[in-house]
Backbone bond lengths (Angstrom), bond angles and torsions (degrees), N, CA, C in turn:
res aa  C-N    CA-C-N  psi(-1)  N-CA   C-N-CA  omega(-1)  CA-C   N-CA-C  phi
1 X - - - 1.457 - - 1.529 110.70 -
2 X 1.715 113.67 -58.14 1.599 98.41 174.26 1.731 110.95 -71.36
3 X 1.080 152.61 -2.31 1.093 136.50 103.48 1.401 158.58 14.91
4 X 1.448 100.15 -55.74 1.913 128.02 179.38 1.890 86.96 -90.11
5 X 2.060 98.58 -42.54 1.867 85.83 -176.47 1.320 140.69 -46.06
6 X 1.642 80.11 -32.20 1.250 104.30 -149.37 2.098 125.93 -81.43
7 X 2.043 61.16 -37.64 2.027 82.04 171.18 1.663 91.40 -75.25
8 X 1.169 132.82 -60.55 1.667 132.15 -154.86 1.780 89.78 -56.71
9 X 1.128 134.01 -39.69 1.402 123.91 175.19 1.457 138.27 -85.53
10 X 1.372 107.32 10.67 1.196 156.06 176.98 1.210 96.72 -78.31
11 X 1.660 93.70 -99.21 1.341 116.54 166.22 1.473 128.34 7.22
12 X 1.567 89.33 -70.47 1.791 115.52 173.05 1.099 104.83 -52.54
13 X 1.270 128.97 -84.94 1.297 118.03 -174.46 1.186 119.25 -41.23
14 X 1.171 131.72 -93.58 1.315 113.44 177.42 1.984 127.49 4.68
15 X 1.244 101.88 -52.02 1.707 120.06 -175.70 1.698 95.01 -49.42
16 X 1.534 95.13 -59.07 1.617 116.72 -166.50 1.488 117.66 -40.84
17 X 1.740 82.42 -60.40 1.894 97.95 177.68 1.316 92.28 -66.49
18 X 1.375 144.84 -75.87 1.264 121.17 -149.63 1.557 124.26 -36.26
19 X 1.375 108.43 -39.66 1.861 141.07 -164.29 1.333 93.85 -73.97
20 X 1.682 121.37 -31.25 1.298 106.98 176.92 1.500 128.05 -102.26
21 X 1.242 83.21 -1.64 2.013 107.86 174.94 1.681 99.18 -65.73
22 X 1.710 86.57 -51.78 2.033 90.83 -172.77 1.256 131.47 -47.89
23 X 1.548 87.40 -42.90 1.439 103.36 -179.88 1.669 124.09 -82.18
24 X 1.108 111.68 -55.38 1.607 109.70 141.90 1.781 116.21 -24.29
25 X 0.902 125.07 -79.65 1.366 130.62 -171.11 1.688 114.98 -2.20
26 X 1.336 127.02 124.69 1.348 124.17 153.61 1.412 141.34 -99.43
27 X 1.131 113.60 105.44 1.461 119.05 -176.80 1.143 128.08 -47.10
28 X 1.550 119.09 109.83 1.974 105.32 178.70 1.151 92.13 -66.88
29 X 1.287 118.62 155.26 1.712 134.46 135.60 1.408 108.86 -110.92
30 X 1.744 109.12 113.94 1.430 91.90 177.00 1.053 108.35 -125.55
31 X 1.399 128.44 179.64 1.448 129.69 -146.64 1.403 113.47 -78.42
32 X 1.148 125.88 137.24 1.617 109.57 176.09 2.068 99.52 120.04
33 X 0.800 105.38 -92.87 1.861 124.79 153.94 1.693 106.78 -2.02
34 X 1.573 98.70 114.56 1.431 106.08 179.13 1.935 88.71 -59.67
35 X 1.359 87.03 153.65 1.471 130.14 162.92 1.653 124.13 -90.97
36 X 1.350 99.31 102.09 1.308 89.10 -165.87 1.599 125.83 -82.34
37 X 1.315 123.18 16.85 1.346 119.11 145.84 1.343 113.04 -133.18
38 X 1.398 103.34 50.74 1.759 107.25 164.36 1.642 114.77 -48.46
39 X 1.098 92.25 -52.66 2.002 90.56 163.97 1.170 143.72 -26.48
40 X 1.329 112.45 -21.31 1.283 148.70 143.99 1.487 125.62 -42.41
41 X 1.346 118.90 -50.20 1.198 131.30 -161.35 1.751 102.66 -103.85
42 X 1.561 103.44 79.88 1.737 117.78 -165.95 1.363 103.93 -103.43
43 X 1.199 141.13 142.63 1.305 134.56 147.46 0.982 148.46 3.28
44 X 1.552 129.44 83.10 1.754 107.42 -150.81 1.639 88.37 -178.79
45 X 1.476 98.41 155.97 1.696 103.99 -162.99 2.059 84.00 -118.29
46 X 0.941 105.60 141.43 1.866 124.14 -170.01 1.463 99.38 -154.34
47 X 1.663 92.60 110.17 1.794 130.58 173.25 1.631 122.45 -95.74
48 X 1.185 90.78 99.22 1.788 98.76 177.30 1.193 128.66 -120.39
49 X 1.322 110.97 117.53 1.628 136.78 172.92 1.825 108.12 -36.74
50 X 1.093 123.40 120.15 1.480 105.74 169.45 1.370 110.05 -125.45
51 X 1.267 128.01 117.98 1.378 126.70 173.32 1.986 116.15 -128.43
52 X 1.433 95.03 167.69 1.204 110.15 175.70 1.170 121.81 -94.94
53 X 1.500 137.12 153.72 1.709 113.19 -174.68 1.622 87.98 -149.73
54 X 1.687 128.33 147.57 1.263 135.87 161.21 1.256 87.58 -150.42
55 X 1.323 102.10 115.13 2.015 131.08 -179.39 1.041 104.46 67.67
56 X 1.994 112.03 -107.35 1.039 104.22 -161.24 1.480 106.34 -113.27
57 X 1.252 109.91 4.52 1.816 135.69 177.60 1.128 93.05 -63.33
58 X 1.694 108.03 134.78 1.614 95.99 149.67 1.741 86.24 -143.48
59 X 2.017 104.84 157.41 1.455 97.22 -165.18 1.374 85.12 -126.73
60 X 1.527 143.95 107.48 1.428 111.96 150.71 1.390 156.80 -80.60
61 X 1.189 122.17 -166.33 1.357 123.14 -110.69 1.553 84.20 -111.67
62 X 1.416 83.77 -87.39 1.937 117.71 -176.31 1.456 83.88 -157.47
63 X 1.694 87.07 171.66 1.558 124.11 161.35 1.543 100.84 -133.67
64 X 1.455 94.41 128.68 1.534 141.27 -169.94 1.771 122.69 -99.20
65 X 1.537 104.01 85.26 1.060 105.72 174.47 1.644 123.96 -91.06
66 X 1.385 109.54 124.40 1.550 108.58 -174.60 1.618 118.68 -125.04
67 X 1.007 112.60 137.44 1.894 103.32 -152.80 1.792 97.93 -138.07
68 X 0.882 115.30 100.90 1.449 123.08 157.92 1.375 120.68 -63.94
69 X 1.584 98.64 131.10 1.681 92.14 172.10 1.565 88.84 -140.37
70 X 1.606 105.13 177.55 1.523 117.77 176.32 1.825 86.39 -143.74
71 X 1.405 86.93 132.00 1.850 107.28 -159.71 0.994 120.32 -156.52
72 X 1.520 137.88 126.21 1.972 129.89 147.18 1.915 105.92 -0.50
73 X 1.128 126.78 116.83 1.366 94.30 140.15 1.590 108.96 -107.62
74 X 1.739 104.09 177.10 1.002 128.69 171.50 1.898 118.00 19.31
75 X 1.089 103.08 -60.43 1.812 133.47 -172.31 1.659 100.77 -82.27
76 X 1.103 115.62 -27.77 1.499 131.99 -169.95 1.673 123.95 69.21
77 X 1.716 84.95 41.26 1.841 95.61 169.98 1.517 109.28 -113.21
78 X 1.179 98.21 126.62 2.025 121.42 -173.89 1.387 80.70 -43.48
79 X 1.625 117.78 145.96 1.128 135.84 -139.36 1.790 99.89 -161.64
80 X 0.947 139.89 178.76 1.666 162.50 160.71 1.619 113.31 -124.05
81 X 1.069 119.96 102.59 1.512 119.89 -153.39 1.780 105.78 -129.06
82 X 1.301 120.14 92.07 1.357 117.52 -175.58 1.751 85.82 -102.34
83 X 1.793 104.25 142.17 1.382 133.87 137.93 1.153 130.92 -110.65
84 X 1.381 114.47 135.02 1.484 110.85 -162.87 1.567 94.04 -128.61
85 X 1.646 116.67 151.20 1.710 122.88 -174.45 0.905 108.87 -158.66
86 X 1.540 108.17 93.92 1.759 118.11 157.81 1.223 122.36 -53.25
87 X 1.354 118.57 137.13 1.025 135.76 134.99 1.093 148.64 -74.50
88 X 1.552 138.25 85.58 1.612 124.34 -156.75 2.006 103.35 -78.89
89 X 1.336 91.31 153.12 1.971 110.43 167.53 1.430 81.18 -61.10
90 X 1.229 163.51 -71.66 1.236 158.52 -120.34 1.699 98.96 -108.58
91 X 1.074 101.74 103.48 1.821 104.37 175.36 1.470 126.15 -45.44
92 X 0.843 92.56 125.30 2.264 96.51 -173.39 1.398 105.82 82.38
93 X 1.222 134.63 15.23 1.784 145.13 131.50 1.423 99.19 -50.52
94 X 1.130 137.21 112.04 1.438 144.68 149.99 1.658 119.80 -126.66
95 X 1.491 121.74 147.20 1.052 112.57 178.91 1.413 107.66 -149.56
96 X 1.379 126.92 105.98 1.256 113.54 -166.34 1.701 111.51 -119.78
97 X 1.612 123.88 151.34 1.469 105.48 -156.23 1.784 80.66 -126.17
98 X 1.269 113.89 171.34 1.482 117.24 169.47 1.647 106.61 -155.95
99 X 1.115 114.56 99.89 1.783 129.77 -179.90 1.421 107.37 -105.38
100 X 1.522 110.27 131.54 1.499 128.52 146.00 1.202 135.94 -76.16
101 X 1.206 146.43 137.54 1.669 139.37 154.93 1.513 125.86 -131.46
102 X 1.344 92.71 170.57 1.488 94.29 171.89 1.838 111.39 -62.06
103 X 1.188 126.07 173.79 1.422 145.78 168.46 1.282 119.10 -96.71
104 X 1.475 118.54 83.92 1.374 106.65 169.87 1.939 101.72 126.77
105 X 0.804 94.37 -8.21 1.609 121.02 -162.11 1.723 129.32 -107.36
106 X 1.884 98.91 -56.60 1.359 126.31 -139.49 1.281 119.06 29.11
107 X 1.013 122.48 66.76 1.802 136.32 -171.83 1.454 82.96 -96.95
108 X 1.732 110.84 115.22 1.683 104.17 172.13 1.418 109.72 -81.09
109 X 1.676 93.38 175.14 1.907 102.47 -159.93 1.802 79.95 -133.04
110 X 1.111 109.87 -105.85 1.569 110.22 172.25 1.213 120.88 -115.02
111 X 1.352 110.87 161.93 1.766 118.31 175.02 1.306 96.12 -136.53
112 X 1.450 105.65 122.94 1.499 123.32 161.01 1.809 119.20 -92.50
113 X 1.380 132.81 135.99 0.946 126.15 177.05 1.443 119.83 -138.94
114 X 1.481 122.28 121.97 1.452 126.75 -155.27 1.843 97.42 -122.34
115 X 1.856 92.23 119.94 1.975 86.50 -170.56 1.002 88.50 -109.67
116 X 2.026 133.70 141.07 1.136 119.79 167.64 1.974 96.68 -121.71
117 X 1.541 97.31 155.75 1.678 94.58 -174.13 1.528 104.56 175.29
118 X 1.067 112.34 105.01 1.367 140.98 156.62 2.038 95.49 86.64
119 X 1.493 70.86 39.53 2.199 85.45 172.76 1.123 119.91 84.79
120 X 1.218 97.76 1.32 1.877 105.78 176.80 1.465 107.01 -120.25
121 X 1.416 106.19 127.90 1.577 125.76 160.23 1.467 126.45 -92.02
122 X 1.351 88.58 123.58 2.066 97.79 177.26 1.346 91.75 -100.80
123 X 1.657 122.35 134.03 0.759 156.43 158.71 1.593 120.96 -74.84
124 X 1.467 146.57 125.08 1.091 120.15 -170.15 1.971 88.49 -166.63
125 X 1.407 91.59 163.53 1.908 98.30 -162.19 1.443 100.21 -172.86
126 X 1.338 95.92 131.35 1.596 109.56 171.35 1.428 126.75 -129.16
127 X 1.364 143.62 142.13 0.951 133.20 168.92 2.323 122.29 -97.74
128 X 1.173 134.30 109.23 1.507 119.32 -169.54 1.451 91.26 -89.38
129 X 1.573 107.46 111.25 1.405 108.56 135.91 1.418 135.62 -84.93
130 X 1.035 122.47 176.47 1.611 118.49 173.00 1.548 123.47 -53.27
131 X 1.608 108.27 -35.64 1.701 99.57 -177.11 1.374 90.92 -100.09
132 X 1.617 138.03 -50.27 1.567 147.64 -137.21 1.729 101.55 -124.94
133 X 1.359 99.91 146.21 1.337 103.71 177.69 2.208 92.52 -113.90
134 X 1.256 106.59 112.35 1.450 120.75 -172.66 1.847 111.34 -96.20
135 X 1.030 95.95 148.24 1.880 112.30 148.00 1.287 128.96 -47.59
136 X 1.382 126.43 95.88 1.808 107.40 177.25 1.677 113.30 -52.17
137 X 1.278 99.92 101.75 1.984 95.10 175.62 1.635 106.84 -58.96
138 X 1.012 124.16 -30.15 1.080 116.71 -174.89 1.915 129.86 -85.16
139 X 1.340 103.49 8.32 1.206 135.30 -178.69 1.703 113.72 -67.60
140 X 1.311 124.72 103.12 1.587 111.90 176.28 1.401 109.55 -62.16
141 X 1.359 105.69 127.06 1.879 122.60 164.59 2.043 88.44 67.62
142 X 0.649 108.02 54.10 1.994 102.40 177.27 1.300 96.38 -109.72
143 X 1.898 89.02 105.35 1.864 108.49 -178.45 1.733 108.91 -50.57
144 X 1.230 123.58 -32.80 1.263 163.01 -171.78 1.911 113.12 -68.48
145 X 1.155 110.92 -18.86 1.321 126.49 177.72 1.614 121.70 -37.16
146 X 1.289 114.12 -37.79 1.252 123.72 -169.26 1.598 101.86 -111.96
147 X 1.251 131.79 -13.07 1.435 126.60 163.33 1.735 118.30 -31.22
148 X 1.453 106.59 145.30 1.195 117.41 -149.29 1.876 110.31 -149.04
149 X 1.303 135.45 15.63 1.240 120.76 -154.59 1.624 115.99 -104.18
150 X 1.826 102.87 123.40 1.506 106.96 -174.38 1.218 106.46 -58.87
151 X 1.997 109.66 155.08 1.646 99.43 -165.56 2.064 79.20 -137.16
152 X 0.676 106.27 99.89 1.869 118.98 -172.40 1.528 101.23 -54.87
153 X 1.603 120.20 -29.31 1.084 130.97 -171.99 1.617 112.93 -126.62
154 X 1.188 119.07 110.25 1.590 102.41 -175.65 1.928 106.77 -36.91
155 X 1.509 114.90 164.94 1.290 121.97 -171.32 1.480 101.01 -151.87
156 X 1.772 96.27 140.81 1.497 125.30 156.11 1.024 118.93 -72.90
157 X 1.646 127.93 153.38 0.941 119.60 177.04 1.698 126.24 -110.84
158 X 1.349 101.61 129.73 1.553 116.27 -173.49 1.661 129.79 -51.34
159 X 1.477 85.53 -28.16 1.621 69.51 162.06 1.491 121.76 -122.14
160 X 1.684 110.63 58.66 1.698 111.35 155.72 1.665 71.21 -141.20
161 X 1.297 136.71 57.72 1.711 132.90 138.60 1.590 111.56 -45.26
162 X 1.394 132.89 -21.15 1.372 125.14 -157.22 1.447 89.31 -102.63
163 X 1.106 143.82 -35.07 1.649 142.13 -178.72 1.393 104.72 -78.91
164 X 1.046 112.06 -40.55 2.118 127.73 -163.79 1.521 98.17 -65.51
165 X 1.492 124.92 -40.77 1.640 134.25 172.22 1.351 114.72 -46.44
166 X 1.407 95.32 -58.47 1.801 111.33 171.76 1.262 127.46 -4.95
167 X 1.619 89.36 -54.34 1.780 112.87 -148.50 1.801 93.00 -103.89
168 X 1.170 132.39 -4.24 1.567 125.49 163.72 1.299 118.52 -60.40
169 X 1.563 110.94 128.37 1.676 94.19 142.98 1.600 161.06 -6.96
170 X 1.274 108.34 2.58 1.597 118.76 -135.61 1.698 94.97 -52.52
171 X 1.098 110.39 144.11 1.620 124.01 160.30 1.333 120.85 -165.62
172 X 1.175 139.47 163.94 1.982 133.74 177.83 1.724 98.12 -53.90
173 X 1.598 88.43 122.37 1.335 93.37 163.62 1.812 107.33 109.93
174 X 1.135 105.56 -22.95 1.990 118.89 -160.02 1.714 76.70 -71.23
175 X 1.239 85.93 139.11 1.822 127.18 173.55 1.754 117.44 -131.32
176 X 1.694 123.18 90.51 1.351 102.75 176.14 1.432 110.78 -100.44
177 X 1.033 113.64 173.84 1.674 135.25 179.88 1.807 102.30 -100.79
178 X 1.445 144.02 101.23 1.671 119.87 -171.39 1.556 91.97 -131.57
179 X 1.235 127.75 118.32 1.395 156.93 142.83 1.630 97.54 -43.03
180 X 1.703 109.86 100.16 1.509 104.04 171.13 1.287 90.53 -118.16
181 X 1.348 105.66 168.00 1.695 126.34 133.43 1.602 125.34 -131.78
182 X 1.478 117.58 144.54 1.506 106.13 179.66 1.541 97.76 -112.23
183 X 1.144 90.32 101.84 1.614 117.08 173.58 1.802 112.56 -21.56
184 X 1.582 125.46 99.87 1.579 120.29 -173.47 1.309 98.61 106.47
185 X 1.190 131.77 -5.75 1.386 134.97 -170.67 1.602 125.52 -122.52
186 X 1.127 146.29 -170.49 1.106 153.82 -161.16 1.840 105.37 -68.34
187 X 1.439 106.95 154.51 1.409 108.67 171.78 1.796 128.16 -12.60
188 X 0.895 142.08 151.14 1.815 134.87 137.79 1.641 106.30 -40.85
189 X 1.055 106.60 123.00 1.619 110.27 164.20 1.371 119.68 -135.68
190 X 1.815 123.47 176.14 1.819 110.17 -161.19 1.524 79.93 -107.75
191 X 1.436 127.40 141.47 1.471 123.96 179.92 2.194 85.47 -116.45
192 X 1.111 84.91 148.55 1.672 88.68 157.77 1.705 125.11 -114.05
193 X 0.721 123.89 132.57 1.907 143.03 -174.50 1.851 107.90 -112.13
194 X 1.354 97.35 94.72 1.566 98.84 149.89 1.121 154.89 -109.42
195 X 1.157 136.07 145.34 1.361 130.71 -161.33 1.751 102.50 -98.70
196 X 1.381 104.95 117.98 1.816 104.03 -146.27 1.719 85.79 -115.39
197 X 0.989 123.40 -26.40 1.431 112.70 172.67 1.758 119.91 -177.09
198 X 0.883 141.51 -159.81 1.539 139.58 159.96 1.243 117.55 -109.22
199 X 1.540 121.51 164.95 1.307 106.58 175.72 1.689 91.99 -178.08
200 X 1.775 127.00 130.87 1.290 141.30 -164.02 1.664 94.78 -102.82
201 X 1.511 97.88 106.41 1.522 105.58 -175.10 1.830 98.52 -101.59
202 X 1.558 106.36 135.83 1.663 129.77 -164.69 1.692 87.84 -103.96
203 X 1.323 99.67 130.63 1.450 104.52 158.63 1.614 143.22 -99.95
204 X 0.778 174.57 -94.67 1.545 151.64 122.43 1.250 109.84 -88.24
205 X 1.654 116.34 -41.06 1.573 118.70 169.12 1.390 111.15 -56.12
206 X 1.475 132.16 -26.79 1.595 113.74 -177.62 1.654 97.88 135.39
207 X 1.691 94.97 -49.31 1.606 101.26 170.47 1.499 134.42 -3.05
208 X 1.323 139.66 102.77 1.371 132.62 159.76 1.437 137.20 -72.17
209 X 1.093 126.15 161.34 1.089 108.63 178.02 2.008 99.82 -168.29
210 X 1.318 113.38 141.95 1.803 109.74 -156.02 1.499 72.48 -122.13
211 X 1.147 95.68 125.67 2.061 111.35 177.02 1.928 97.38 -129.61
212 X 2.090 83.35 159.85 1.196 97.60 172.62 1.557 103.34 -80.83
213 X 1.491 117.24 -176.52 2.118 98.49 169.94 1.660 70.85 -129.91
214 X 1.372 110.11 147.11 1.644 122.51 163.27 1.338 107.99 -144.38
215 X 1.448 115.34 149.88 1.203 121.14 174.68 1.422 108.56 -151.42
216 X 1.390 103.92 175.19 1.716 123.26 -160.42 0.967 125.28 -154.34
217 X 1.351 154.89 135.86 1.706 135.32 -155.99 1.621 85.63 -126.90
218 X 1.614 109.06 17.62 1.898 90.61 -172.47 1.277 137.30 20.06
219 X 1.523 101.52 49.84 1.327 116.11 -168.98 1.613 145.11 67.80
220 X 1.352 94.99 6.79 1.542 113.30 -159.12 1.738 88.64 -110.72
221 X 0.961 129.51 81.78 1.288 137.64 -175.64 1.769 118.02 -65.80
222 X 0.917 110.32 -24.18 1.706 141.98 -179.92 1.662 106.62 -76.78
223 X 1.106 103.86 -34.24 1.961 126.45 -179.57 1.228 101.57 -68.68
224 X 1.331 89.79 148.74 2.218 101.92 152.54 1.678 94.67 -63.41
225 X 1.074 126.57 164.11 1.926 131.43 145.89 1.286 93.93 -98.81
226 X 1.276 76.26 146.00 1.903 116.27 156.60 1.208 110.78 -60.34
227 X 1.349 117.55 148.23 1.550 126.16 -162.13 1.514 99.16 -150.93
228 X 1.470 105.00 114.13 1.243 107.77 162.91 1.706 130.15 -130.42
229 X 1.437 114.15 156.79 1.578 111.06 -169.08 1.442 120.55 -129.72
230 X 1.393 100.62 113.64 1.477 137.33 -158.36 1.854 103.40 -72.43
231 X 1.019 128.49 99.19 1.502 103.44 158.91 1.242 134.45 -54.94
232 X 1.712 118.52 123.73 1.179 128.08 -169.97 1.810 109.38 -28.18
233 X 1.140 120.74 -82.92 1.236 154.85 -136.82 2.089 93.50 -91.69
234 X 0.958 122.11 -41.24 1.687 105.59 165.04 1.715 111.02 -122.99
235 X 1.080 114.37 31.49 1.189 117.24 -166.84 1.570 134.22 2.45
236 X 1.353 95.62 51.29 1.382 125.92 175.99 1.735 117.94 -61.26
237 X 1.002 130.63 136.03 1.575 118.55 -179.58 1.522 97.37 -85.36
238 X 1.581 101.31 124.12 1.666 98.34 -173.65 1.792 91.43 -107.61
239 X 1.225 133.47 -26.84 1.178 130.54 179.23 1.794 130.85 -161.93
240 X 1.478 106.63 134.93 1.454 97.83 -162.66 1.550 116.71 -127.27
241 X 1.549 125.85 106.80 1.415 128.86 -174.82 1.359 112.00 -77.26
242 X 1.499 127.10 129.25 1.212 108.93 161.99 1.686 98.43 -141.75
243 X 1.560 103.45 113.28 1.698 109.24 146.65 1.573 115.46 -39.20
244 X 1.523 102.95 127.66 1.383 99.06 157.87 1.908 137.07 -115.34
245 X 0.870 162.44 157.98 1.536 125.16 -152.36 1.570 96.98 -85.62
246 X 0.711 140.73 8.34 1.469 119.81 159.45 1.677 128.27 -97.26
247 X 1.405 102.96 11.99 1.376 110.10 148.60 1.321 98.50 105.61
248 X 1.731 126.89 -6.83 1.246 109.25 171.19 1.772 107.91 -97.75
249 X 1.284 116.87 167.61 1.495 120.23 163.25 1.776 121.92 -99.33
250 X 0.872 125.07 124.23 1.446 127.81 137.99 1.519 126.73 -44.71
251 X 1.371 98.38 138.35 1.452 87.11 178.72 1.862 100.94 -143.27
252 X 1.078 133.26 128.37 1.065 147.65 171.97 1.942 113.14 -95.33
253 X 1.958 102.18 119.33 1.828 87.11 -173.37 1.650 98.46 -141.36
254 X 1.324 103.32 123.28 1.351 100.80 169.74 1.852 114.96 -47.88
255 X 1.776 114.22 149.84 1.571 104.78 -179.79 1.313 79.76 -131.19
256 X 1.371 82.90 125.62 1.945 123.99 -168.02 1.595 99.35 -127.74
């Protein structure tokens, strides 16, 4: 009899750990590899408010226009084509980005990035290969020309993260593995993104909206993470919190 207990409680466990293996589990996504809700990622221009907040202050930022298209590029092969256009609080602050990708994939091709501010434009251009994230040589005035950084793991690129979400799996429990780099910036690294629960965010008009909740400590384990909320149904980024260590938050909001 303690025997029959012993295996049947056995048993159990085993069930348990497995159930918690599953759920635990982290998904690579690695570069190259259809996306399985690229379908997701349709044509459509998405405007976001970005501000800073300490208490009851809040100062903003810019407003962030980002516009997906699917297009010829250059060569005249159908393409994944995000433009993105800051707006600075400070008039004649502009910042506008222009990225290629693969179809089906987001396997990046190039990212161009144009900073304008106090009348001067930085010019800047990259090329992602599979091992190195490079300089477009062929770029007029591209401050960026001589860039050089080994990428051990092919890499996505970090700054179209708000379209690249889109195209996940998301469901209770989803764990990915994402190889970024932000182009001018620090190494390629694997960030993890979880989907920590749901939650139906109300807007002042009354508006609903049934979101995934995900978050990320971008490696900073010591940090609050960033928390962002996915609408169920186009998995659109409708809004994005991020603590910063000096005690104020960021806040990123779709204007709906």
């Amino acid at each position: 009899m303690r025997f029959m207990f012993r295996a049947a409680f056995g048993a159990a466990l085993a069930v348990a750990a497995s159930a918690s293996t599953a759920w635990a589990a982290v998904t690579p996504v690695p570069v190259g590899q259809p996306l399985a809700r690229f379908d997701k990622v349709k044509p459509a221009v998405h405007r976001y408010l970005r501000y800073r907040q300490v208490g009851d202050t809040i100062q903003p930022m810019d407003v962030w226009t980002r516009e997906i298209r699917i297009e010829p590029d250059p060569a005249g092969v159908k393409r994944l084509h995000i433009v993105q256009h800051w707006d600075g609080a400070t008039l004649g602050n502009v910042k506008t980005l222009d990225s290629w990708f693969e179809l089906g994939t987001f396997r990046p091709f190039t990212h161009e990035r144009r900073t304008t501010k106090d009348g001067q434009t930085k010019i800047e251009g990259f090329d992602f290969k599979p091992d190195r994230i490079v300089g477009l040589k062929d770029l007029p005035g591209n401050a960026q020309a001589a860039y050089d950084v080994a990428s051990p793991e092919p890499s996505f690129n970090f700054e179209t993260d708000t379209e690249f979400l889109q195209a996940l799996p998301l469901a209770a429990g989803y764990e990915a593995r994402i190889v970024f780099h932000h182009p001018g910036g620090g190494p390629p690294a694997p960030y993890v993104f979880k989907v920590t629960s749901s939650q139906v965010l109300t807007s002042s008009a009354g508006g609903k909206v049934d979101c995934w909740v995900m978050t990320t400590d971008y490696n900073r384990p010591d940090g609050k993470p960033a928390t962002f909320w996915l609408a169920k149904d186009s998995q659109v980024v409708v809004k994005v919190v991020s603590p910063a260590p000096d005690g104020s938050t960021w806040v990123k909001t779709l204007m709906w």
